[in-house]
Biopython code that builds the backbone (N, CA, C, O; Angstrom):
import numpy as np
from Bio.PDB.StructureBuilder import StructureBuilder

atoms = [
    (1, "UNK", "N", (0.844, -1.186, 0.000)),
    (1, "UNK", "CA", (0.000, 0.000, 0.000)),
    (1, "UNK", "C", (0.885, 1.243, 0.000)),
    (1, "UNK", "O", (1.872, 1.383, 0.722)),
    (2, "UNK", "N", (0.319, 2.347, -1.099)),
    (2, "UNK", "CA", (1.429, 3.557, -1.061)),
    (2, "UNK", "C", (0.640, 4.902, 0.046)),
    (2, "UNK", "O", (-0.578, 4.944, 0.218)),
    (3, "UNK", "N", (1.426, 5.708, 0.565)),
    (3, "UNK", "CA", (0.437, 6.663, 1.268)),
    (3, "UNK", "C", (0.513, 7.660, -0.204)),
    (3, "UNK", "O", (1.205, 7.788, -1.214)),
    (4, "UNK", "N", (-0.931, 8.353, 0.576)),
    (4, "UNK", "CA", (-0.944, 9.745, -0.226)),
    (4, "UNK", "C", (-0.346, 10.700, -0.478)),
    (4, "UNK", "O", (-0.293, 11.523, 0.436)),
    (5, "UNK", "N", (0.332, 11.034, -1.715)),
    (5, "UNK", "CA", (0.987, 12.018, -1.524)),
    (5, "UNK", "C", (0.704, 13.322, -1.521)),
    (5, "UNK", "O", (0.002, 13.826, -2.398)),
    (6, "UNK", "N", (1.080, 13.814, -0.804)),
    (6, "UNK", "CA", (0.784, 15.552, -0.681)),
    (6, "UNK", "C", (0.697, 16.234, -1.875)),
    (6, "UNK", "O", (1.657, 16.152, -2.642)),
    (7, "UNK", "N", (-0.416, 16.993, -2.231)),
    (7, "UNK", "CA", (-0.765, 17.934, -3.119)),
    (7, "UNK", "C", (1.329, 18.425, -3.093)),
    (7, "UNK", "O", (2.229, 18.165, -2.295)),
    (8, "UNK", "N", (1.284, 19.073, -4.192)),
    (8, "UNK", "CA", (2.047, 20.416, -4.769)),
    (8, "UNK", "C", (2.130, 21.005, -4.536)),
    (8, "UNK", "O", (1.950, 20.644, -3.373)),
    (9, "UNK", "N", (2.394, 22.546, -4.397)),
    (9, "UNK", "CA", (2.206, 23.731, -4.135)),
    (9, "UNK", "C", (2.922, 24.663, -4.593)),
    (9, "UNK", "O", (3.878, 25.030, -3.909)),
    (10, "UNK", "N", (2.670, 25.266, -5.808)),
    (10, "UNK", "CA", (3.589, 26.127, -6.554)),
    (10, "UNK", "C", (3.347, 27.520, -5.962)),
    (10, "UNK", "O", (2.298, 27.980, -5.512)),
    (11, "UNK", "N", (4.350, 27.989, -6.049)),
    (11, "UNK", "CA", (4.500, 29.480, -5.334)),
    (11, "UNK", "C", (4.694, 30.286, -6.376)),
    (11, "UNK", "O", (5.784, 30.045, -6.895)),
    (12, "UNK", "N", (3.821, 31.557, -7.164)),
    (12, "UNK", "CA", (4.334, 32.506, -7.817)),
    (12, "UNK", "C", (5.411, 33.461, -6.991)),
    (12, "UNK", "O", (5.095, 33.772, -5.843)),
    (13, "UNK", "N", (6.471, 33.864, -7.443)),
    (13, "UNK", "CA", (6.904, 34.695, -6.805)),
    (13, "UNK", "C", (6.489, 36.506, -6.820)),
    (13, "UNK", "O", (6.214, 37.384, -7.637)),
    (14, "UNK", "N", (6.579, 36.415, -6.053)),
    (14, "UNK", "CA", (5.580, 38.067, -6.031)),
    (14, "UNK", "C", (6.685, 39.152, -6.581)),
    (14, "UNK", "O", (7.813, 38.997, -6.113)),
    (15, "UNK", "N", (6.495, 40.309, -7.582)),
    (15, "UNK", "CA", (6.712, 41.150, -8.442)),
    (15, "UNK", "C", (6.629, 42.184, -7.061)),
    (15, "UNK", "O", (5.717, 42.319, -6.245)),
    (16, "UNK", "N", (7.812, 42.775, -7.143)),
    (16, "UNK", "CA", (8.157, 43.908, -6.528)),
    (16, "UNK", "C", (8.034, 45.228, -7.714)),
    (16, "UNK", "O", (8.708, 45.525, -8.700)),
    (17, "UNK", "N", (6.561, 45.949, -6.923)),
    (17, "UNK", "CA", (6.122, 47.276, -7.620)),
    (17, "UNK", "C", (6.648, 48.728, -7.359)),
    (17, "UNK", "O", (6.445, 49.787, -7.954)),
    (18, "UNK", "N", (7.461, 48.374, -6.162)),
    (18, "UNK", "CA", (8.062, 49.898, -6.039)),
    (18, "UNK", "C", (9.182, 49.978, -6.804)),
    (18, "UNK", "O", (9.804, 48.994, -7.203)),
    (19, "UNK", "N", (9.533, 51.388, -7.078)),
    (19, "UNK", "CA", (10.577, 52.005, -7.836)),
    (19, "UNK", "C", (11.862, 51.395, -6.789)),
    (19, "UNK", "O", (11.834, 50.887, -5.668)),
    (20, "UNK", "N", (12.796, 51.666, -7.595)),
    (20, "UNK", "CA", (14.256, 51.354, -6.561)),
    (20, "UNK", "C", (14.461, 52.992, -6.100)),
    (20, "UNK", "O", (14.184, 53.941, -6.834)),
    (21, "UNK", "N", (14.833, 53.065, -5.165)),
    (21, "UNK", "CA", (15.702, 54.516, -4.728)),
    (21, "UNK", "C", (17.263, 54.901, -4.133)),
    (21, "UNK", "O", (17.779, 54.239, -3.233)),
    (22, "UNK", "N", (17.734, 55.727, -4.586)),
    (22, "UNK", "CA", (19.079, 54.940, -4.091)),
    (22, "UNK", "C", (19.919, 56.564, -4.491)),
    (22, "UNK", "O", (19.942, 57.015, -5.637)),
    (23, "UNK", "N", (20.558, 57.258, -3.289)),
    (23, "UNK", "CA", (21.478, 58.702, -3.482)),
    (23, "UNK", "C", (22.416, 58.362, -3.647)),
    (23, "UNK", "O", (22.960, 57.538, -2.912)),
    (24, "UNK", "N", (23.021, 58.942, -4.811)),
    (24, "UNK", "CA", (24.671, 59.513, -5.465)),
    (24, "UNK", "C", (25.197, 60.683, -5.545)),
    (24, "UNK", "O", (25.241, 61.346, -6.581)),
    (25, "UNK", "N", (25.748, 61.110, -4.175)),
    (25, "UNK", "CA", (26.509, 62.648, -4.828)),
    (25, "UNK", "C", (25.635, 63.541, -4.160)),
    (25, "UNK", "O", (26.042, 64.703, -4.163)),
    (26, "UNK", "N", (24.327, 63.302, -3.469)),
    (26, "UNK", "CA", (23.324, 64.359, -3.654)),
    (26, "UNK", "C", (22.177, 64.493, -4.364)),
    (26, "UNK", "O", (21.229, 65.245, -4.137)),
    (27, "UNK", "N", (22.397, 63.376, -5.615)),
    (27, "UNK", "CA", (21.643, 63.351, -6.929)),
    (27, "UNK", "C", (20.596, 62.133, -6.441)),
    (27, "UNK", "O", (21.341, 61.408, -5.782)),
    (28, "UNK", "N", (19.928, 61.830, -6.429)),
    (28, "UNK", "CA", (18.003, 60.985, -6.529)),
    (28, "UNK", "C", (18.378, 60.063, -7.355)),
    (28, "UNK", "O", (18.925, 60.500, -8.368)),
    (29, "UNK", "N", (18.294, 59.147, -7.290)),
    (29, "UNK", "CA", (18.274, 58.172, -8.911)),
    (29, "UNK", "C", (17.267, 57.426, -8.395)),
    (29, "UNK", "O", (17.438, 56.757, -7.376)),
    (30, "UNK", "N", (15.995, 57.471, -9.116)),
    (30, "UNK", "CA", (15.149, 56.439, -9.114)),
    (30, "UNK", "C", (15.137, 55.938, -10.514)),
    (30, "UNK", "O", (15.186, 56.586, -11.559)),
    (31, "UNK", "N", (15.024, 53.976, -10.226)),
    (31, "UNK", "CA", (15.174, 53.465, -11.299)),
    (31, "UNK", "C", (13.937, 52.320, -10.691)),
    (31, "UNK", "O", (13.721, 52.030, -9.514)),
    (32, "UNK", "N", (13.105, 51.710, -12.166)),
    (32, "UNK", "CA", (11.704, 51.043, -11.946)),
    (32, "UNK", "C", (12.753, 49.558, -11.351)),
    (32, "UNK", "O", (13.946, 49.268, -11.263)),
    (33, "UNK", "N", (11.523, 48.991, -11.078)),
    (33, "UNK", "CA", (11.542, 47.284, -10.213)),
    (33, "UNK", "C", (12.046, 46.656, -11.330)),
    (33, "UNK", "O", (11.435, 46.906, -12.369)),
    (34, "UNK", "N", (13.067, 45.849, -11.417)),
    (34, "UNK", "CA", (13.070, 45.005, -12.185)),
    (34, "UNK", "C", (12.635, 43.713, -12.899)),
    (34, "UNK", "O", (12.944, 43.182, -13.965)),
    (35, "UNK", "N", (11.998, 43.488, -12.131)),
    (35, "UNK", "CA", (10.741, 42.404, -12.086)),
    (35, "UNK", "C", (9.273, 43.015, -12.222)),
    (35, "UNK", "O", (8.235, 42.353, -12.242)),
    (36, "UNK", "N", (9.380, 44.389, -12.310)),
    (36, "UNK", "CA", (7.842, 44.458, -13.387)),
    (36, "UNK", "C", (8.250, 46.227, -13.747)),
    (36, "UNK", "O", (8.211, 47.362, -13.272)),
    (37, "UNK", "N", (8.631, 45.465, -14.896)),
    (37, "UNK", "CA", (9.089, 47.019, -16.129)),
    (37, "UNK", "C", (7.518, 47.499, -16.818)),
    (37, "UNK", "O", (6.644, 46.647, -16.651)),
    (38, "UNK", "N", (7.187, 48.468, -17.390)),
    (38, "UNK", "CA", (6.315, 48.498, -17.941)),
    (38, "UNK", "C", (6.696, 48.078, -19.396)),
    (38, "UNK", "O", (7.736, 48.184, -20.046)),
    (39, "UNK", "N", (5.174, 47.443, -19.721)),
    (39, "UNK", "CA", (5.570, 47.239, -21.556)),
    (39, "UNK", "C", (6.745, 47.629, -22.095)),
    (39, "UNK", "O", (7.789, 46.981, -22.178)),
    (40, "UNK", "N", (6.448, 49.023, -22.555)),
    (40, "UNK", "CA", (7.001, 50.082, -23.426)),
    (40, "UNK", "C", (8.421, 49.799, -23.196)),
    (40, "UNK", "O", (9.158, 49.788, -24.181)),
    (41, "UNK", "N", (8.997, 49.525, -21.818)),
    (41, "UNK", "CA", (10.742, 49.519, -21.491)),
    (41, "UNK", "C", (11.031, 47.938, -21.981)),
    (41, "UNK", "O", (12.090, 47.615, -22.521)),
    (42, "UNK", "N", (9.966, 47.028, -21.722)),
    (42, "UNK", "CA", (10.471, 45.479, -22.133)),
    (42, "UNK", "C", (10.303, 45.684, -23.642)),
    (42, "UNK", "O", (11.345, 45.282, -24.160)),
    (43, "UNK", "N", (9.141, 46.298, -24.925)),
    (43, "UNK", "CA", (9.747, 46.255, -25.614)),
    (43, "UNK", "C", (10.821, 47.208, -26.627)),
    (43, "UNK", "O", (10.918, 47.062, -27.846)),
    (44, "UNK", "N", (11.560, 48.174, -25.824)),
    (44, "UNK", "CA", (12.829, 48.744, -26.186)),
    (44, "UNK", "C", (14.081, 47.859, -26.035)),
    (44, "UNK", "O", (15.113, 47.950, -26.698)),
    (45, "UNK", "N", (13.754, 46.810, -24.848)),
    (45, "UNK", "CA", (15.134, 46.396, -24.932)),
    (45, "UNK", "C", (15.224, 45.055, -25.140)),
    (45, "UNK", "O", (16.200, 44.319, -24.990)),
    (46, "UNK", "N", (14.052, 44.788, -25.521)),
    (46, "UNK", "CA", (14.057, 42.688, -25.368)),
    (46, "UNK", "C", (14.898, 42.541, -26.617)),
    (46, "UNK", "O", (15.677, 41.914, -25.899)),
    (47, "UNK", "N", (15.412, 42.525, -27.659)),
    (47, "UNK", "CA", (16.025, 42.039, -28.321)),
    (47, "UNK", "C", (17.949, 42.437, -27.855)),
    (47, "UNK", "O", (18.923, 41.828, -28.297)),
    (48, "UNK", "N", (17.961, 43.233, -27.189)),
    (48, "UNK", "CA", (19.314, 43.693, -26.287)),
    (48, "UNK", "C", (19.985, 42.558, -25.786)),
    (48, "UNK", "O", (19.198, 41.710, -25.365)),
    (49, "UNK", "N", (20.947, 42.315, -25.708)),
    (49, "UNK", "CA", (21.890, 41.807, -24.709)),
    (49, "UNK", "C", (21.836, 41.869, -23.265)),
    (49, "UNK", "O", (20.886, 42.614, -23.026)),
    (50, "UNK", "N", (22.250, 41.559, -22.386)),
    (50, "UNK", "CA", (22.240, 42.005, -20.925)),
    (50, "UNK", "C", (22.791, 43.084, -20.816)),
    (50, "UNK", "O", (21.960, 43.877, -20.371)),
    (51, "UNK", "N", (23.864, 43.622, -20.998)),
    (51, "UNK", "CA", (24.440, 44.633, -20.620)),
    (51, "UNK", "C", (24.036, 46.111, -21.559)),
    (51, "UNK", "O", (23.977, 47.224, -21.036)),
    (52, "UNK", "N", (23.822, 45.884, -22.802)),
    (52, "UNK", "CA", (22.792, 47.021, -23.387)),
    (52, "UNK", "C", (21.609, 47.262, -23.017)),
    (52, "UNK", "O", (21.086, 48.377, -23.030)),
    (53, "UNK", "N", (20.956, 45.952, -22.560)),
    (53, "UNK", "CA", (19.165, 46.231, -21.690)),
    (53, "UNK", "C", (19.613, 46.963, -20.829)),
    (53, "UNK", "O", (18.913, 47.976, -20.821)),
    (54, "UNK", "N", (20.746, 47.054, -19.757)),
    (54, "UNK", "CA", (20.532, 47.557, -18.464)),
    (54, "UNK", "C", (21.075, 49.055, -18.675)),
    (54, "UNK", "O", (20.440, 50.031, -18.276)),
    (55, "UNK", "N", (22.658, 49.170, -19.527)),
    (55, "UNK", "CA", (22.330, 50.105, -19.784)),
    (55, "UNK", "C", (20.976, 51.429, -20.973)),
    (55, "UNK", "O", (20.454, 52.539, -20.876)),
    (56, "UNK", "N", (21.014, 50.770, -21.517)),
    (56, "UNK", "CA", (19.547, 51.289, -22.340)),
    (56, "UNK", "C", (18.282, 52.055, -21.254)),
    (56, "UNK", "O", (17.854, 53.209, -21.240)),
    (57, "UNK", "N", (17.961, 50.934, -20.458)),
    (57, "UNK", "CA", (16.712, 50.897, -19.451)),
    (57, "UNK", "C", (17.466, 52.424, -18.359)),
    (57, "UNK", "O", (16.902, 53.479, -18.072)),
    (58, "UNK", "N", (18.494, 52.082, -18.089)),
    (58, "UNK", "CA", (18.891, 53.475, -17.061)),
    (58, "UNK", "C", (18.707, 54.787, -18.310)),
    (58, "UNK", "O", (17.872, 55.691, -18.327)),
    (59, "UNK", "N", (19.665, 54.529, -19.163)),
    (59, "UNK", "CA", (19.510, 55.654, -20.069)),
    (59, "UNK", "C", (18.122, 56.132, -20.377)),
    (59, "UNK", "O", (17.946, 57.321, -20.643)),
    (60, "UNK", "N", (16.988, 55.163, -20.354)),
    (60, "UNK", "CA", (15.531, 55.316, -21.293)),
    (60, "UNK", "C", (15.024, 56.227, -19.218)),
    (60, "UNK", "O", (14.351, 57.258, -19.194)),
    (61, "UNK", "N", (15.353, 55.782, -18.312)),
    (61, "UNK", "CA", (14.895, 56.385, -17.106)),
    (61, "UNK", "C", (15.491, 57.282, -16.425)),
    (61, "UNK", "O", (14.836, 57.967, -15.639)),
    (62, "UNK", "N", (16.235, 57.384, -16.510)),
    (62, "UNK", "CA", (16.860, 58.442, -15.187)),
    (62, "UNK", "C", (17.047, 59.610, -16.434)),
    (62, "UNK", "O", (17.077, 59.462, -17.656)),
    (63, "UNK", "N", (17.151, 60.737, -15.645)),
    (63, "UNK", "CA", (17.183, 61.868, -16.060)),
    (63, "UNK", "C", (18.703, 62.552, -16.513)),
    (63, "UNK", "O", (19.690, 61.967, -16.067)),
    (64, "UNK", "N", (18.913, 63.667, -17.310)),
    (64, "UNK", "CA", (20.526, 63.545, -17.313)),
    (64, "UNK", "C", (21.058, 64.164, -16.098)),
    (64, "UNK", "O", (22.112, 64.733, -16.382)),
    (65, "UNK", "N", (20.772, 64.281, -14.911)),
    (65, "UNK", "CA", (21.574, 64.456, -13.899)),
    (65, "UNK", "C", (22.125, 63.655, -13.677)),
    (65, "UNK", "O", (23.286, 63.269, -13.813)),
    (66, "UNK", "N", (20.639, 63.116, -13.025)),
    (66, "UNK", "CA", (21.009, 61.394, -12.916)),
    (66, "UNK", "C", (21.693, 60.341, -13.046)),
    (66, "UNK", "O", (21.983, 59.489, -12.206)),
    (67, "UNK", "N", (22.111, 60.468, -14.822)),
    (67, "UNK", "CA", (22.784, 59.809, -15.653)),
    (67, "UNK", "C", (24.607, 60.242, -15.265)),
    (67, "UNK", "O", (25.627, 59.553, -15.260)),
    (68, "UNK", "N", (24.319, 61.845, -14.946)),
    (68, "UNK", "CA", (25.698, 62.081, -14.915)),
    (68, "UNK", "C", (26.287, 62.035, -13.504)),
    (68, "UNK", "O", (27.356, 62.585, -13.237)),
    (69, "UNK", "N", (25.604, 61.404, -12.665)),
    (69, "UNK", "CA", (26.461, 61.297, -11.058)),
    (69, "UNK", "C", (26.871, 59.963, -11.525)),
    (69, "UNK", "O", (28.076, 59.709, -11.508)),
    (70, "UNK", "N", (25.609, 58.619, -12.153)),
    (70, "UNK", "CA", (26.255, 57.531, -12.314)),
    (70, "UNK", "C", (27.802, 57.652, -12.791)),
    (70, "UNK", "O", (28.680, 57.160, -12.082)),
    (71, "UNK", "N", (28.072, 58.215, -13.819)),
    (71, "UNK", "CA", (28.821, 58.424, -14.488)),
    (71, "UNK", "C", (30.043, 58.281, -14.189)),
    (71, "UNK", "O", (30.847, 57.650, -14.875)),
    (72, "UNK", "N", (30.443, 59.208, -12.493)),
    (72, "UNK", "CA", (31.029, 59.759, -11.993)),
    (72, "UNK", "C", (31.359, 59.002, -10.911)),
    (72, "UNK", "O", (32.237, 59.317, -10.108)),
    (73, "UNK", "N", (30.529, 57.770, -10.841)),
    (73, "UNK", "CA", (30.792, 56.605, -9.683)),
    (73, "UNK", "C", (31.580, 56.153, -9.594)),
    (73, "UNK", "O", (32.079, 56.025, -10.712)),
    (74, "UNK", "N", (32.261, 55.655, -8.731)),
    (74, "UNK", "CA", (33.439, 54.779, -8.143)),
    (74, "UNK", "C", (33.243, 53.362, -9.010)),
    (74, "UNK", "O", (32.191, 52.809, -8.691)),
    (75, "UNK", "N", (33.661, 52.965, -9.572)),
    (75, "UNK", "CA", (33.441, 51.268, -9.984)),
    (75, "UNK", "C", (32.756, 50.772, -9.128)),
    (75, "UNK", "O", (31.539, 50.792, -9.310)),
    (76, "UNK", "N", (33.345, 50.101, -7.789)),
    (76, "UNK", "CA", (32.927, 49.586, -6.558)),
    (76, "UNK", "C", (31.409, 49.633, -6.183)),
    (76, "UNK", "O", (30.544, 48.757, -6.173)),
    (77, "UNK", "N", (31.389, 51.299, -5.802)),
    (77, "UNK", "CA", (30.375, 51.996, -5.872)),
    (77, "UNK", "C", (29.080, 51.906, -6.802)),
    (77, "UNK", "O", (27.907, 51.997, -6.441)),
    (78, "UNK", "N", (29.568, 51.710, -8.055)),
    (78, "UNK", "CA", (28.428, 51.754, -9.034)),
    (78, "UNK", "C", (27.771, 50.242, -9.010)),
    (78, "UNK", "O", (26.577, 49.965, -8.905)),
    (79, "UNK", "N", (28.837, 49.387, -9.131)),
    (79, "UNK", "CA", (28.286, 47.996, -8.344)),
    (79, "UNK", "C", (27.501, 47.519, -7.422)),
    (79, "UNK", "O", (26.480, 46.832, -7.428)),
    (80, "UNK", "N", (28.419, 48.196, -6.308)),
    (80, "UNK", "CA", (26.724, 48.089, -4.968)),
    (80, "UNK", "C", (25.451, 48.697, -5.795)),
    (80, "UNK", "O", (24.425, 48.058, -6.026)),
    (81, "UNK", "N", (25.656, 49.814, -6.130)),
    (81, "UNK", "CA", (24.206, 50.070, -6.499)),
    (81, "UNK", "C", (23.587, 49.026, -7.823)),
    (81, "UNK", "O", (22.410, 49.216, -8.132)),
    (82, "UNK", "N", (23.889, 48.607, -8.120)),
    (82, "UNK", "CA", (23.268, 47.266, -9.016)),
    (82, "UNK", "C", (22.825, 46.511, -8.494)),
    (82, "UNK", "O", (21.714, 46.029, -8.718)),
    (83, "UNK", "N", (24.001, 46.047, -7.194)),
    (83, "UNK", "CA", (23.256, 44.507, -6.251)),
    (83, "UNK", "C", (22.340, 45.222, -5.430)),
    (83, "UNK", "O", (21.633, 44.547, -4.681)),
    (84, "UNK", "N", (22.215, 46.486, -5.428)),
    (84, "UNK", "CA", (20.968, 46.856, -4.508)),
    (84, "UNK", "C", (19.823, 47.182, -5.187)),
    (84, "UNK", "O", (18.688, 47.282, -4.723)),
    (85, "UNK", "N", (20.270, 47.375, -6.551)),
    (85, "UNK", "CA", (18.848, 47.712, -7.463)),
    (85, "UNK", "C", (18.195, 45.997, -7.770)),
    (85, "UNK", "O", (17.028, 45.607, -7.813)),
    (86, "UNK", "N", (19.469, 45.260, -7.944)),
    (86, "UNK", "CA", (18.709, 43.728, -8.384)),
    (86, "UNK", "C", (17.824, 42.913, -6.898)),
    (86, "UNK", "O", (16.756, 42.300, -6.899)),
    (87, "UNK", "N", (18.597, 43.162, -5.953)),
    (87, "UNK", "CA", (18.143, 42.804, -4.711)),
    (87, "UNK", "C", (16.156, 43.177, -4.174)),
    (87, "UNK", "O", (15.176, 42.545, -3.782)),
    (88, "UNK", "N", (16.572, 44.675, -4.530)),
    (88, "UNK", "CA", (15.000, 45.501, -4.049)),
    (88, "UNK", "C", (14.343, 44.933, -4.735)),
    (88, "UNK", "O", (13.240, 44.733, -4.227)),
    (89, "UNK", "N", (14.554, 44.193, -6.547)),
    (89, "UNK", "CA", (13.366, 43.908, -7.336)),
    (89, "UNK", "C", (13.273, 42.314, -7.445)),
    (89, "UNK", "O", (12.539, 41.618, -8.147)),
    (90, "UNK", "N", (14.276, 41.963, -6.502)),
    (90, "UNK", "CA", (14.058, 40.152, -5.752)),
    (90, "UNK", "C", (14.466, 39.252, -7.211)),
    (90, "UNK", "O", (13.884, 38.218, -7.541)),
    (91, "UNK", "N", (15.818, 40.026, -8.140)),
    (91, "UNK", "CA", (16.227, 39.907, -9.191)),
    (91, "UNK", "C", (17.415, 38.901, -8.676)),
    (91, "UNK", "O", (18.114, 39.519, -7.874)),
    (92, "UNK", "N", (18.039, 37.092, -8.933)),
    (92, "UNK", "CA", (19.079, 36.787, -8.300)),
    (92, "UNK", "C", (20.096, 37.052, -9.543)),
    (92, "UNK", "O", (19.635, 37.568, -10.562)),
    (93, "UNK", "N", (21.197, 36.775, -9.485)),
    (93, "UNK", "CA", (22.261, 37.418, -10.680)),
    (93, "UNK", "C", (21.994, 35.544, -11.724)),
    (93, "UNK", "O", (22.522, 35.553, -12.836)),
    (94, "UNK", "N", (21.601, 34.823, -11.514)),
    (94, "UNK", "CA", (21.160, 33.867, -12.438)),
    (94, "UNK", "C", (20.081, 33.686, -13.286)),
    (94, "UNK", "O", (19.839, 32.882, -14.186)),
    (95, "UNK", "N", (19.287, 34.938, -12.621)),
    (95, "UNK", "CA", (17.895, 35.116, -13.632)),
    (95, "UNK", "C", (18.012, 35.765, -14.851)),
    (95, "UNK", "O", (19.014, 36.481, -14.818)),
    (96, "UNK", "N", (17.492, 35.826, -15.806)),
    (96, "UNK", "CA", (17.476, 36.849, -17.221)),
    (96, "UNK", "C", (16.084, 37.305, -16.936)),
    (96, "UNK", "O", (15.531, 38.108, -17.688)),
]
sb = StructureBuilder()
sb.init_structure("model")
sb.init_model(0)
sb.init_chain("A")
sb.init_seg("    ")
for serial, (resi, resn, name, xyz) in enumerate(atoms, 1):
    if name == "N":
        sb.init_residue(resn, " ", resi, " ")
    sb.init_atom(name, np.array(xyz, "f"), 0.0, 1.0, " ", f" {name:<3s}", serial, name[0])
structure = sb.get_structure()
């Protein structure tokens, strides 16, 4: 005799809707969730590469201040703010 096996239980993972926020310099940079872009930004960059989507998507959002503190970032620096922008939108570095 086999026992019953337990139902399944698939888990959607839940879409983080807030913007990311994150100061450089003084300068604001808000950049959208990465896990729920609107249309219009998925289709500007879906045929992109990884590294042209991400830059593209900052370029298509942030403003040119914005654009120009990134600019001006420390390497190091500009890094954390990636693992903190991928982190807030529950993005792991193995996902596309």
């Amino acid at each position: 005799m086999t026992s019953p096996k337990a139902p399944i239980t698939v888990s959607t993972p839940t879409k983080v809707k807030d913007d990311f926020s994150y100061r450089v310099n003084g300068i604001d940079i808000e950049l959208p969730s990465l896990s729920y872009l609107k249309p219009g930004l998925v289709r500007r960059i879906r045929r992109l590469g990884d590294v042209d989507a991400m830059y593209t998507l900052l370029e298509l959002t942030l403003t040119p201040e914005a654009l120009a503190a990134l600019d001006d970032m420390d390497p190091d620096a500009y890094h954390e703010l990636l693992e903190a922008w991928r982190a807030h939108s529950g993005i792991s570095l193995g996902e596309s």
